[in-house]
C-alpha positions as CSV (number, residue, x, y, z in Angstrom):
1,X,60.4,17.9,2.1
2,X,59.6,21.4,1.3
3,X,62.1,24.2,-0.2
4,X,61.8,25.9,2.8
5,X,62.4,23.1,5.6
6,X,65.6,21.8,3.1
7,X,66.8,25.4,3.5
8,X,66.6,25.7,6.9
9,X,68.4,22.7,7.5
10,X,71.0,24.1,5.8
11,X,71.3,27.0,8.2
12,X,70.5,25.3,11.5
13,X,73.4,23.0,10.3
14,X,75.7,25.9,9.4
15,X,74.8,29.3,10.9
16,X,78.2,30.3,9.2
17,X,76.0,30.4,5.9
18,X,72.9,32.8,7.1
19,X,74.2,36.3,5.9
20,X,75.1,34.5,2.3
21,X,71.6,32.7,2.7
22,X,69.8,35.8,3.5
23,X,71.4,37.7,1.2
24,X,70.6,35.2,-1.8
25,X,66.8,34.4,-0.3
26,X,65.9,38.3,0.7
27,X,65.4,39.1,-2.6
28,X,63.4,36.5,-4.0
29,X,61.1,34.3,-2.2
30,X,62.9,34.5,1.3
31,X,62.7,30.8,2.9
32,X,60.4,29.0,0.3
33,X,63.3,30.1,-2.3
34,X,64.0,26.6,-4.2
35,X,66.6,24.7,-2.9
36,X,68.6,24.2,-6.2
37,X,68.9,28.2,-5.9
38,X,70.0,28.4,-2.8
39,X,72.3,25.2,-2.5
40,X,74.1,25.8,-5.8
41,X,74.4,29.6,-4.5
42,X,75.0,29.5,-1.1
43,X,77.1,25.9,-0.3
44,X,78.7,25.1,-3.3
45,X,80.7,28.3,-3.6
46,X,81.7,27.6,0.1
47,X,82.6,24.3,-0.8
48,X,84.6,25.1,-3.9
49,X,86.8,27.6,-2.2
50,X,87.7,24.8,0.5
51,X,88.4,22.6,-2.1
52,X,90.6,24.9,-4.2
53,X,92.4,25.4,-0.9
54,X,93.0,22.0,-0.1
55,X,90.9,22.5,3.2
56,X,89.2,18.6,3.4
57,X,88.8,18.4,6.7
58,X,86.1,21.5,6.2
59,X,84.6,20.3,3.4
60,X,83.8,17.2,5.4
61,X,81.3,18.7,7.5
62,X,79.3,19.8,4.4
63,X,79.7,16.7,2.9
64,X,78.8,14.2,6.2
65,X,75.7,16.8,6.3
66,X,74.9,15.9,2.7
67,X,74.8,12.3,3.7
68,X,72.9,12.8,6.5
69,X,70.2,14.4,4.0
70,X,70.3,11.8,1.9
71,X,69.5,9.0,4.9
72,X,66.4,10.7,5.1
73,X,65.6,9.2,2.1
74,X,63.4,12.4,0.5
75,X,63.2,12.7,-3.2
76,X,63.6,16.5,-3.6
77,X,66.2,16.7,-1.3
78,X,67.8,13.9,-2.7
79,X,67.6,15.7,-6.4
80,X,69.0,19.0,-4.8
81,X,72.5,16.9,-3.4
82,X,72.7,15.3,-6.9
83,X,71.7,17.9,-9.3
84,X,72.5,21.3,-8.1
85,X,75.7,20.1,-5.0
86,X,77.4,17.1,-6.0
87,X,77.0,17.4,-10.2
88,X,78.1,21.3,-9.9
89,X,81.8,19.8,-8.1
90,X,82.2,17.2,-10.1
91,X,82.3,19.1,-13.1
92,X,84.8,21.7,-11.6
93,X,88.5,21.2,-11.8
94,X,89.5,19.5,-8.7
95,X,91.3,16.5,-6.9
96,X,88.1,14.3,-8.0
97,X,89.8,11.1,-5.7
98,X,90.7,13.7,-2.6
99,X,86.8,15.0,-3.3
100,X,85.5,11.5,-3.4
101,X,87.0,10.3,-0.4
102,X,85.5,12.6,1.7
103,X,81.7,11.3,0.5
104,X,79.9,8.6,2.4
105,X,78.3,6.4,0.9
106,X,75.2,7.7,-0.7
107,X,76.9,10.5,-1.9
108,X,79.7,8.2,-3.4
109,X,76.6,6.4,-5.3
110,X,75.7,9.6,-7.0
111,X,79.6,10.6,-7.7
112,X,79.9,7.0,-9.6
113,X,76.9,7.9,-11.2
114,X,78.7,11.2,-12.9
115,X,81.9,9.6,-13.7
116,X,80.5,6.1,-15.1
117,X,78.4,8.6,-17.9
118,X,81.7,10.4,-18.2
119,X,83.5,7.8,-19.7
């Protein structure tokens, strides 16, 4: 998968996120802007304030859309869920068990990644 198909999934899937999208992409390399960039800078703040707020039932569009990326069983969009989504939350200061009960399971396998090298 390409930078710029990943990133438009992400918009198709969330038209709420286009101006912040646009905003972050306009000024680089518009659509084929990497997807760490514009996941860590576009969703993850989105899904931190829902988390902060105790708003689960919205992060669990974001998250059921992360699973459904992972199903399609592509290596860089897989890395961009692990590395630049999931790792960024589970290194803020949150409900980790409220967090992790809202990820399916391939999500769930990359959260028990983070925490078993945690401990």
């Amino acid at each position: 998968m390409t930078s710029k198909s990943l990133n438009l999934k992400l918009v198709a899937a969330f038209p709420e996120l286009e101006q912040a999208y646009r905003e972050q992409t306009e000024w680089q390399e518009g659509d084929e802007t990497g997807s760490h960039v514009v996941y860590e800078d576009v969703l993850v703040p989105v899904m931190r304030m829902l988390i902060k707020s105790g708003n689960y039932q919205n992060v669990q569009k974001y998250t059921d859309f992360l699973e459904e990326l992972l199903a399609l069983d592509d290596e860089y969009a897989a890395n961009v869920i692990a590395v630049s989504v999931i790792e960024n939350i589970f290194f803020d200061n949150i409900d980790k068990k409220a967090f992790k009960a809202l990820l399916g399971q391939k999500c769930s396998a990359i959260w028990d990644g983070y925490e078993a090298t945690e401990g």
